[in-house]
C-alpha positions in Angstrom: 0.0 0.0 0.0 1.4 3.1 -1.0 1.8 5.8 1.6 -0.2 9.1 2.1 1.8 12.4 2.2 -0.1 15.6 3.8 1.5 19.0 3.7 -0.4 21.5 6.2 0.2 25.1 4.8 -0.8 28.4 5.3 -1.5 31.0 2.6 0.9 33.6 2.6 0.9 36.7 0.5 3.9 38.7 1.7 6.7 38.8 -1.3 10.6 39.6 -1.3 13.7 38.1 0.4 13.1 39.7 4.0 9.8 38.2 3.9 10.7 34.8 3.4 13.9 35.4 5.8 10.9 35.9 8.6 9.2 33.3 7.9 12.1 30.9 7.8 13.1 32.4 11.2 9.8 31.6 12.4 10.8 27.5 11.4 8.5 28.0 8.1 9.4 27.3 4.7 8.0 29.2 2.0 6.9 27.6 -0.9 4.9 28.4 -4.4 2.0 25.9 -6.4 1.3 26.3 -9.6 0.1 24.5 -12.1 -3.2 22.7 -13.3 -4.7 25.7 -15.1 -4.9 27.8 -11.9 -3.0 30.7 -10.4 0.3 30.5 -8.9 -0.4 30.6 -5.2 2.3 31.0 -2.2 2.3 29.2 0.8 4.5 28.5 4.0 4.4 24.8 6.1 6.6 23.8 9.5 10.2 23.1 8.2 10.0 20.0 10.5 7.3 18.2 9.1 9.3 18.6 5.7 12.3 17.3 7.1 10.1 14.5 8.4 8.6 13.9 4.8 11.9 14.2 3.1 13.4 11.6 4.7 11.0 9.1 2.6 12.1 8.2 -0.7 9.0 8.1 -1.7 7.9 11.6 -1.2 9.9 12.7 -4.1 8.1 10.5 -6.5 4.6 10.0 -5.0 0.9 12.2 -5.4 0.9 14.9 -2.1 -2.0 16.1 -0.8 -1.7 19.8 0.1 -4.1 20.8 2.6 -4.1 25.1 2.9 -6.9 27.3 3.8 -9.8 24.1 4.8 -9.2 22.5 1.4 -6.7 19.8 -0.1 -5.3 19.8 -3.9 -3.4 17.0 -4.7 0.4 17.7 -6.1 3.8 16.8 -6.9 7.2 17.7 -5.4 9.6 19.9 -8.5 11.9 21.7 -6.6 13.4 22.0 -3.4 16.0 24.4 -2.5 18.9 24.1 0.9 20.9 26.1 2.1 24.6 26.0 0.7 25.9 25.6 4.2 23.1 24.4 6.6 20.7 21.3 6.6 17.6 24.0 5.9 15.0 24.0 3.4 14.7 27.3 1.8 11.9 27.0 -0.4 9.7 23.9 -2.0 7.9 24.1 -5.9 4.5 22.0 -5.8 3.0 21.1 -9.1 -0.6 20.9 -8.6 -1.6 17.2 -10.7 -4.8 17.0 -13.5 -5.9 13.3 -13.2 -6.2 13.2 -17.2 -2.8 15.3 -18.1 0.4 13.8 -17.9 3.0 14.7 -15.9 6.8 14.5 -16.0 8.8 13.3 -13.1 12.4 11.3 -12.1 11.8 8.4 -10.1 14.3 6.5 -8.2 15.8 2.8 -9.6 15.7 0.0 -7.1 18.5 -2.8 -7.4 16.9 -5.9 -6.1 19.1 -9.0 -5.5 22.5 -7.2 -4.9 24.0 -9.4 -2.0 23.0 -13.0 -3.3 23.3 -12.3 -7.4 26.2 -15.0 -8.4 29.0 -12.0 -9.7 28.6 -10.8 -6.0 29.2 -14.0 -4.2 32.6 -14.5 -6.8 33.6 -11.4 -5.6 32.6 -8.6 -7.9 30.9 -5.3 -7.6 28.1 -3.7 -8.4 28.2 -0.6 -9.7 25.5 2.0 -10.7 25.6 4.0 -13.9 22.3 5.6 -13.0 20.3 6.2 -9.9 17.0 7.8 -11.1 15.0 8.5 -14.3 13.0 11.0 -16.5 9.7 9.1 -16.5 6.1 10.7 -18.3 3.0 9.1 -17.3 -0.5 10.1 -15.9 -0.8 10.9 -12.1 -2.4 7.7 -11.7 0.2 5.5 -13.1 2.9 7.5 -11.2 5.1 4.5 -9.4 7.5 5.1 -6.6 10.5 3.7 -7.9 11.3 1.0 -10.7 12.8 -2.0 -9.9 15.8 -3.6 -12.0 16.2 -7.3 -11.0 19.9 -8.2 -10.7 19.7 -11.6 -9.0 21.1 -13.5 -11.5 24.1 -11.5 -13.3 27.4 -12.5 -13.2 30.6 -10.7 -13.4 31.1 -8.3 -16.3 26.8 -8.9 -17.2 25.3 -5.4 -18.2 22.2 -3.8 -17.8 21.5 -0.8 -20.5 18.8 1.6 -20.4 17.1 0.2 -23.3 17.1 -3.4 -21.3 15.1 -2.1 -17.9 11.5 -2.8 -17.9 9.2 0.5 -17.8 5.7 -0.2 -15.9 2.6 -0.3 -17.9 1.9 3.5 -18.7 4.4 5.0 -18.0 6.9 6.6 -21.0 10.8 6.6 -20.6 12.0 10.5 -21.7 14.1 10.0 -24.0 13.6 6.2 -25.1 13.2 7.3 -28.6 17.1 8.8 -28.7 18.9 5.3 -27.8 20.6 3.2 -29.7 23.3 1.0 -30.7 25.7 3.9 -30.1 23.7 5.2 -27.2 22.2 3.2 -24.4 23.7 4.4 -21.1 25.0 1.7 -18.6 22.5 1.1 -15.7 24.3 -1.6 -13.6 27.0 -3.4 -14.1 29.8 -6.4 -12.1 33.1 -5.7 -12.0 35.7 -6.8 -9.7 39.7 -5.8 -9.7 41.3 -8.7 -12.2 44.9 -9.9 -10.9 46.4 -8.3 -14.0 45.1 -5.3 -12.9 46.6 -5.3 -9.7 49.9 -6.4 -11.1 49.9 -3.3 -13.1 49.1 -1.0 -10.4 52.2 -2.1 -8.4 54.5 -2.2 -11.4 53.5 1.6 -11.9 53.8 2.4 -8.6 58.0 0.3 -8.2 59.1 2.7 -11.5 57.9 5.6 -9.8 59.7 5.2 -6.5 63.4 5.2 -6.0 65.2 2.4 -5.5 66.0 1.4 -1.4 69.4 3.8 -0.8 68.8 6.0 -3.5 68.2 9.5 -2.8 66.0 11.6 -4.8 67.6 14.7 -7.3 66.7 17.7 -5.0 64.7 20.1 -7.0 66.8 23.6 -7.1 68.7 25.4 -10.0 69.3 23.5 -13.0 72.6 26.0 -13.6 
């Protein structure tokens, strides 16, 4: 069962940087919906329910329910913005969702199977070449994350873009751009070959000087 995520705002209608710095000062964020045919509206919610919220994956990717003013409007998380140097919110875009208009979002990837998939257990690694995508679908088909199966690869098995498996109704952005010549690496098994290793210390004897040997001092060449 997916999750329900309520944000309780206020409306706010005071503009300009000192405004908002009040407001943050007051442990608010201010924030802005737009969207779905309707006029731009500003609000302000408790910057510790958002941290609260925030610390679910799924909020990022997931239909909110913004409750401001006695009434709800169901929307989607576009932008948040921290400060540079503190773990603050400074401001939060909603995008107010149309049931029958599509939306664009990036939604997490899920690797299931990482500790027990064979190339693991022979010691390799997996690696991520992506963490998220560009997805297009109707609110209603919105998922939370995608999953990639990689139970069974081995070591040096691949998993491109064009090989994941999209849910039902939902578009990959993009999809109609790969290729042969591009089709980004997902996942992949590696692990450090003996060769490689070999190398590595070879590289590292010619560069050091041999035991009793001092070193040239760097001075004038004159």
């Amino acid at each position: 069962m997916q999750e329900k995520y309520e944000i309780d705002a206020v409306s706010r209608s005071d503009q300009g940087k000192g405004a908002s710095r009040r407001l943050r000062r007051e442990g608010l964020v201010p924030g802005i919906v737009y969207g779905g045919g309707k006029d731009p509206q500003m609000f302000a919610t408790k910057h510790t329910e958002l941290i609260h919220h925030l610390e679910s994956e799924a909020f990022y990717s997931h239909i909110l329910k913004l409750k401001m003013g006695g009434k709800s409007q169901q929307v989607v998380l576009k932008d948040l913005q921290r400060h540079p140097a503190k773990p603050f919110i400074t401001h939060m875009d909603l995008l107010r969702v149309v049931m029958d208009e599509e939306i664009r979002m990036t939604v997490p990837l899920h690797f299931d199977g990482e500790e027990t998939c064979p190339g693991v257990k022979l010691g390799g690694t997996v690696l991520h070449g992506m963490s998220d995508v560009e997805i297009e679908c109707l609110p209603s088909d919105l998922p939370e994350f995608i999953a990639i199966d990689v139970s069974e690869m081995e070591i040096d098995d691949v998993v491109h873009l064009s090989e994941v498996v999209i849910p039902k109704g939902v578009t990959l952005v993009g999809a109609d751009q790969i290729d042969e010549d591009n089709d980004p690496v997902v996942v992949t098994i590696e692990v450090m070959r003996a060769q490689d290793e070999e190398e590595i210390t070879e590289e590292g004897a010619e560069e050091a000087p041999d035991a009793g040997e001092e070193a040239e001092p760097a001075g004038d060449e004159d």
